[in-house]
C-alpha positions as a Markdown table, in Angstrom:
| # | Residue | x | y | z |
|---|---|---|---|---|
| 1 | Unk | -12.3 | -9.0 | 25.0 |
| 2 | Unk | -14.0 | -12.6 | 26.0 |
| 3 | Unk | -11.7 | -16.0 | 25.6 |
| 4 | Unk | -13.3 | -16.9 | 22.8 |
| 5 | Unk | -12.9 | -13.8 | 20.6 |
| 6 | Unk | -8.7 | -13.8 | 22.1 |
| 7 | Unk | -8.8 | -17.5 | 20.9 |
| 8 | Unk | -10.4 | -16.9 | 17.7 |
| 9 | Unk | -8.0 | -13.8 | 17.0 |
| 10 | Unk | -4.5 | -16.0 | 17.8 |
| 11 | Unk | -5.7 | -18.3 | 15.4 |
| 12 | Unk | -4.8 | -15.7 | 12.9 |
| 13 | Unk | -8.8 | -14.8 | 12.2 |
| 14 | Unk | -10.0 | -11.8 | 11.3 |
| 15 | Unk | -12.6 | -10.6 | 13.6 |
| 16 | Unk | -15.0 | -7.2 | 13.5 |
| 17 | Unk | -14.2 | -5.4 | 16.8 |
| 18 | Unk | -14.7 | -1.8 | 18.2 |
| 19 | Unk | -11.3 | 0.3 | 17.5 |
| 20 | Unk | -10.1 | 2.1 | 20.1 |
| 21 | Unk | -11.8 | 5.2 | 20.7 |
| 22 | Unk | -11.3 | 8.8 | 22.5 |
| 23 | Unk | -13.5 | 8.4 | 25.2 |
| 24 | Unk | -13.5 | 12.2 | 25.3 |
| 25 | Unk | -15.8 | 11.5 | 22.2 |
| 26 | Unk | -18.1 | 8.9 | 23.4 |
| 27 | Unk | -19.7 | 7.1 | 20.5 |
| 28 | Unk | -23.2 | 7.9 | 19.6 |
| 29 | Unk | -25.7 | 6.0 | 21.4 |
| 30 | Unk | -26.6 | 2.8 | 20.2 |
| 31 | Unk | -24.0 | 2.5 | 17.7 |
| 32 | Unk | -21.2 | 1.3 | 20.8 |
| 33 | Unk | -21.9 | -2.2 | 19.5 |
| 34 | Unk | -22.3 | -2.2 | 16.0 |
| 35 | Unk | -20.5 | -3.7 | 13.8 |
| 36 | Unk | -19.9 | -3.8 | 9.7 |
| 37 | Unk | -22.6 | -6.1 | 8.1 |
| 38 | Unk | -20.0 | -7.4 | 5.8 |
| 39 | Unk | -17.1 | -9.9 | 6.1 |
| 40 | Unk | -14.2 | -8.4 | 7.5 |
| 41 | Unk | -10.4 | -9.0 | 5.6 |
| 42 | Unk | -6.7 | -8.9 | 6.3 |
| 43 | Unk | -4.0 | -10.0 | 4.0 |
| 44 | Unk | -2.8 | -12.7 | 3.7 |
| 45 | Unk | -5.6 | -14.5 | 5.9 |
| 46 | Unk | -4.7 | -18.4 | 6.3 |
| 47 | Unk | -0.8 | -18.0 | 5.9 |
| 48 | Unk | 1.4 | -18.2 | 8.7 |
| 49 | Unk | 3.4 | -15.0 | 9.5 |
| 50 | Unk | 6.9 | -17.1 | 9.7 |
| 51 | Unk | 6.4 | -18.5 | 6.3 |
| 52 | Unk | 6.3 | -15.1 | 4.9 |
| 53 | Unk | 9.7 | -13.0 | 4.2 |
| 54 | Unk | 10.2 | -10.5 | 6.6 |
| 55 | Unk | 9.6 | -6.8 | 4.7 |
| 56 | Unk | 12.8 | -5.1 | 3.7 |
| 57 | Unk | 13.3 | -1.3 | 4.1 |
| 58 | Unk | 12.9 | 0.0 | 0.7 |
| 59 | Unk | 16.1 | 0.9 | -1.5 |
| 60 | Unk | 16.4 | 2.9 | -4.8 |
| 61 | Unk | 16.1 | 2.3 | -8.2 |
| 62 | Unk | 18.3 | 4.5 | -10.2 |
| 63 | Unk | 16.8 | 5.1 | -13.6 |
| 64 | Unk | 18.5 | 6.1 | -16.9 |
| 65 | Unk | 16.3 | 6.5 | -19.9 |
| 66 | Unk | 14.9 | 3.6 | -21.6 |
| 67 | Unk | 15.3 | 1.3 | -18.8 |
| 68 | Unk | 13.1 | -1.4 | -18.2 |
| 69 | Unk | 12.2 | -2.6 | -14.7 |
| 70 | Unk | 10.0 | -5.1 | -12.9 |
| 71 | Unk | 7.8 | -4.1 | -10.0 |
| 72 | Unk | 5.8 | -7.4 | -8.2 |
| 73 | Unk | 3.6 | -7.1 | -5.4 |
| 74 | Unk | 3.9 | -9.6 | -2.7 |
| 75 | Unk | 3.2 | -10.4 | 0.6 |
| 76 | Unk | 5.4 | -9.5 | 3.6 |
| 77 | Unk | 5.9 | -10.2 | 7.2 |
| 78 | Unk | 6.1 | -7.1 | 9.6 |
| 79 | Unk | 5.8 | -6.0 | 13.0 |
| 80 | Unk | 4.0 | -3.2 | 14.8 |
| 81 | Unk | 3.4 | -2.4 | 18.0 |
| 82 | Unk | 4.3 | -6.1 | 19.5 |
| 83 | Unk | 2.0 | -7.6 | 17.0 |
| 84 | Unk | 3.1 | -9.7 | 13.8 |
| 85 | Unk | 0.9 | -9.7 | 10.8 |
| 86 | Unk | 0.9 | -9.7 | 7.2 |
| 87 | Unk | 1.0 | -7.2 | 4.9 |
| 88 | Unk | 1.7 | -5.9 | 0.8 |
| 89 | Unk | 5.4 | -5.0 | -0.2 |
| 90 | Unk | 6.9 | -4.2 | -3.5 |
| 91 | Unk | 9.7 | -6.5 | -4.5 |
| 92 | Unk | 9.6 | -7.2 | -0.9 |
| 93 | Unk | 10.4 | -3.7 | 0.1 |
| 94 | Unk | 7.9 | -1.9 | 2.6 |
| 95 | Unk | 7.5 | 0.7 | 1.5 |
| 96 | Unk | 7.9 | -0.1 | -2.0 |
| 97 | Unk | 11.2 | 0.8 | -3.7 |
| 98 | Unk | 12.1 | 4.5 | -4.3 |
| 99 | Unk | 12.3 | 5.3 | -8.4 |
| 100 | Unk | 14.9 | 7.9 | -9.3 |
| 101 | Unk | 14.5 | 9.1 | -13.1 |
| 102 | Unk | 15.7 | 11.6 | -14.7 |
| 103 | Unk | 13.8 | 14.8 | -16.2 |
| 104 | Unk | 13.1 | 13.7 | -19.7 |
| 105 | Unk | 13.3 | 10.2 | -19.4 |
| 106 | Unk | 10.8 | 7.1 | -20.5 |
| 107 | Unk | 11.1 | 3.8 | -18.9 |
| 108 | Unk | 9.0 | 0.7 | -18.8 |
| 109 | Unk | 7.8 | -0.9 | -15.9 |
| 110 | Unk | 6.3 | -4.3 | -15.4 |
| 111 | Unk | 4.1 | -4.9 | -12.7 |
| 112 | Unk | 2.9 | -8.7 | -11.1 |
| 113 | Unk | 0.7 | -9.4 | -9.2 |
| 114 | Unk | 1.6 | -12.0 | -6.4 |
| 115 | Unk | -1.4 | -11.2 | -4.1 |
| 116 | Unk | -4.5 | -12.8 | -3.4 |
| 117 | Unk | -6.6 | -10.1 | -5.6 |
| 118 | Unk | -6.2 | -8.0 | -8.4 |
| 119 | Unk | -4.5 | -4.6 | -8.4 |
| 120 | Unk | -3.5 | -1.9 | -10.8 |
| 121 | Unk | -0.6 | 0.9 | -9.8 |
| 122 | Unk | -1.4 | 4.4 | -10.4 |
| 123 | Unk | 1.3 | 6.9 | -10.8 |
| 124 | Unk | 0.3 | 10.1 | -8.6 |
| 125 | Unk | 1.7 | 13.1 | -10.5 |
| 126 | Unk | 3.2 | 11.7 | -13.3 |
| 127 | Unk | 1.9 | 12.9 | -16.1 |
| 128 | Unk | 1.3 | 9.7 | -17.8 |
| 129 | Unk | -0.6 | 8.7 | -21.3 |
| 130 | Unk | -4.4 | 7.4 | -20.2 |
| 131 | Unk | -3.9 | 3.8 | -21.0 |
| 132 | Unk | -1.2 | 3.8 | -18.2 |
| 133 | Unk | -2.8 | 5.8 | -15.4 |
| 134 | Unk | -3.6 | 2.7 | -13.5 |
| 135 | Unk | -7.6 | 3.2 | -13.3 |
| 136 | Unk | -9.2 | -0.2 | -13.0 |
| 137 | Unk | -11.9 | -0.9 | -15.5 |
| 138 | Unk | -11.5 | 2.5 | -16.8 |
| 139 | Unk | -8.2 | 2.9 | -18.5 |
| 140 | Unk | -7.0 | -1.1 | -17.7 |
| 141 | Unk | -8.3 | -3.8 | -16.9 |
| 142 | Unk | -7.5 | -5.2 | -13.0 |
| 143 | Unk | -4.0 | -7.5 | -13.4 |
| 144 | Unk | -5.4 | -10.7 | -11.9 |
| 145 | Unk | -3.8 | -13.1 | -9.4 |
| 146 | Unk | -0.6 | -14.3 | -10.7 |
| 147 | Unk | -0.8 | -11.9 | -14.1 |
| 148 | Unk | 1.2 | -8.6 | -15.3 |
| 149 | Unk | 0.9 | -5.7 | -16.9 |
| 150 | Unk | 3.5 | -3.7 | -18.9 |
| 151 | Unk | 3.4 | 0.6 | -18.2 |
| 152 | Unk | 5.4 | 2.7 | -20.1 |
| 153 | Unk | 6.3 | 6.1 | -17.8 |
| 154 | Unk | 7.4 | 9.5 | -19.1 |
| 155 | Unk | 9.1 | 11.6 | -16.2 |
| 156 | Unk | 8.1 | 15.5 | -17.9 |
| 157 | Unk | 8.5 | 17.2 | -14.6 |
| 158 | Unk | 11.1 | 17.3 | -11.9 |
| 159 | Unk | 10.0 | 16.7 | -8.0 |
| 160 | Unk | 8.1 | 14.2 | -5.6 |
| 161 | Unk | 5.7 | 11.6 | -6.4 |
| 162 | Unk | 4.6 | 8.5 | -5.6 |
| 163 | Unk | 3.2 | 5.4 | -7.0 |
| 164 | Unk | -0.2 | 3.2 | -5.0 |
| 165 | Unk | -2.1 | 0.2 | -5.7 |
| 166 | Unk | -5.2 | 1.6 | -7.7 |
| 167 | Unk | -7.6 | -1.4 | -6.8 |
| 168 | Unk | -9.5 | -1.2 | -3.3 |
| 169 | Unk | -7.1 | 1.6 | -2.0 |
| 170 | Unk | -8.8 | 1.5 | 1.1 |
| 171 | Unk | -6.8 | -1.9 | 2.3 |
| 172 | Unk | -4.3 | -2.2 | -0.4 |
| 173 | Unk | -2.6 | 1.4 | 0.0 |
| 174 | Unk | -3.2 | 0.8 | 4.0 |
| 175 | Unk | -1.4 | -2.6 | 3.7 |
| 176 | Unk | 2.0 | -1.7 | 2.3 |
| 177 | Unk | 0.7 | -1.1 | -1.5 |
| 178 | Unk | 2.9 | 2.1 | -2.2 |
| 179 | Unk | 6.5 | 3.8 | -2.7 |
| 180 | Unk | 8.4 | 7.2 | -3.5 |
| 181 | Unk | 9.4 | 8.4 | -6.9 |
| 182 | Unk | 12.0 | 11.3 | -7.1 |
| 183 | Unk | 12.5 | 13.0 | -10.9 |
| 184 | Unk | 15.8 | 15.2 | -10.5 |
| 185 | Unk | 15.9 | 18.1 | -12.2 |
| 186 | Unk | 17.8 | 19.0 | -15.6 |
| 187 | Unk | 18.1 | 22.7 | -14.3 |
| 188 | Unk | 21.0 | 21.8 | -11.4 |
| 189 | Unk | 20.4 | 25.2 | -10.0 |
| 190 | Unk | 15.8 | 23.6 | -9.7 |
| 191 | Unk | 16.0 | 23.1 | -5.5 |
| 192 | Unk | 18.2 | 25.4 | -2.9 |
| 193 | Unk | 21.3 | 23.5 | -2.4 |
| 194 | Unk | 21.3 | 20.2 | 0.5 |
| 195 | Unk | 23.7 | 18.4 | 2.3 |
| 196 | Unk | 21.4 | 15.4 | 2.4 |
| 197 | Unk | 18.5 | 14.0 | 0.9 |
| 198 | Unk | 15.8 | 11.7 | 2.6 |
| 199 | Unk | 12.4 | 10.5 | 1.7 |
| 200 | Unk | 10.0 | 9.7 | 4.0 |
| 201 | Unk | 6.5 | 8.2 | 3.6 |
| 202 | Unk | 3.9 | 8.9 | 6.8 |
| 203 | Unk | 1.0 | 6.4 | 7.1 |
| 204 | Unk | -1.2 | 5.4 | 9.9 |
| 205 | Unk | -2.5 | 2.4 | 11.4 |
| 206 | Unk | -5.7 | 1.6 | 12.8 |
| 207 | Unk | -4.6 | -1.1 | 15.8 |
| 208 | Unk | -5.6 | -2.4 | 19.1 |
| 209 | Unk | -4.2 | -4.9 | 22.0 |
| 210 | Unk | -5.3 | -7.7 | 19.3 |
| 211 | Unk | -3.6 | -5.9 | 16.4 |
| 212 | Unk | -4.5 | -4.4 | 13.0 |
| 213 | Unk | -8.1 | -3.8 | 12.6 |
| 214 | Unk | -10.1 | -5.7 | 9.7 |
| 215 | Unk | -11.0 | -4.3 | 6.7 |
| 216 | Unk | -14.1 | -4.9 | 4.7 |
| 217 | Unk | -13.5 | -8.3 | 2.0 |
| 218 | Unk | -15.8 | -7.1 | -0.4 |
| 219 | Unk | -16.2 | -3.6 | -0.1 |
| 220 | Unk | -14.3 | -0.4 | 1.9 |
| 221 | Unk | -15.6 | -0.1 | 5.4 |
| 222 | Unk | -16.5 | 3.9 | 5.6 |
| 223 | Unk | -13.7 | 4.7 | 4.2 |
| 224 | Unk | -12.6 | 6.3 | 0.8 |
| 225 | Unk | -8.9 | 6.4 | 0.4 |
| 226 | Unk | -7.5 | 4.6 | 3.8 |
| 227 | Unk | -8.9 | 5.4 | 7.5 |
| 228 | Unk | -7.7 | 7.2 | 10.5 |
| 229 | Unk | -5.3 | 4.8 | 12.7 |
| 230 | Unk | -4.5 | 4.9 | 16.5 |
């Protein structure tokens, strides 16, 4: 990596570079030096890290039925592999915070949107009605920048979900966008007895000595639902 691309990258901009590769795997010839033809992203681009809260480790939300709760997406400051960057939270949690309903219950959740594009949330599992699934365009319009949208969430079946940003999951989801839901059972005797409970969320990052890799800004960069990370 020249001086100019190291100089470019401390100035907190985001830069198209080759990820670290398996050399075991050569890339194909020809393609060692190509790179997206579109501009490439990270959140939060023009902020300074500092300025940004540092991401909290994500808590519970205990639910009882008819509660109504607020869920905002922000930007948060965290650290990896000796590199600082910015990245999504939920109520400054990263992940997002862990929802514990009951079997049965309805709650209502309102969601804002405090970063720089819109989003939705989808509920993965949930068996929600359509206008809440969190589809952009198809069952709600994108919350814009700054905006909010009420859901209104039935918990029918006990067990382990999760909740994701439904708008560009390629970065969003990769960038913090996400959290756990846990529906407990009305039948006590549902799971095998435990001593302890734990959730835990496994995602990886695509980084190199300069950091996290770009995404695309307008559109996913051969990806579908997130990318493989290093």
């Amino acid at each position: 990596m020249n001086a100019e691309v190291q100089a470019r990258l401390a100035s907190g901009e985001a830069i198209w570079r080759m990820p670290p590769m398996d050399m075991s795997m050569p890339m194909l010839a020809g393609l060692s030096t190509a790179l997206p033809p579109i501009a490439p992203f990270l959140p939060g681009l023009g902020l300074d890290p500092m300025d940004v809260s540092l991401a909290e480790v994500p808590r519970f939300i205990e639910l009882e039925d008819g509660d109504q709760i607020v869920l905002e997406a922000t930007f948060v400051r965290r650290s990896l592999n000796g590199h600082v960057f910015i990245g999504y939270g939920i109520n400054g949690q990263f992940p997002g915070p862990v929802l514990r309903a009951k079997e049965g219950s309805t709650v209502s959740v309102r969601f804002v949107n405090h970063i720089e594009m819109p989003s939705t949330i989808r509920w993965h599992g949930l068996r929600v009605d359509n206008a809440y699934d969190g589809t952009p365009v198809i069952t709600q319009d994108p919350v814009q920048v700054g905006g909010e949208f009420v859901y209104e969430l039935r918990f029918s079946d006990p067990g382990v979900f999760w909740y994701h940003a439904g708008v560009r999951l390629d970065f969003q989801v990769d960038s913090g966008m996400y959290g756990g839901i846990i529906v407990e059972p009305k039948d006590i005797d549902h799971y095998s007895a435990a001593d302890r409970e734990e959730v835990i969320i496994l995602d990886d990052v695509l980084m190199d000595d300069a950091g996290i890799l770009p995404f695309g800004r307008d559109v996913p960069n051969h990806t579908l639902m997130g990318r493989f990370g290093s």
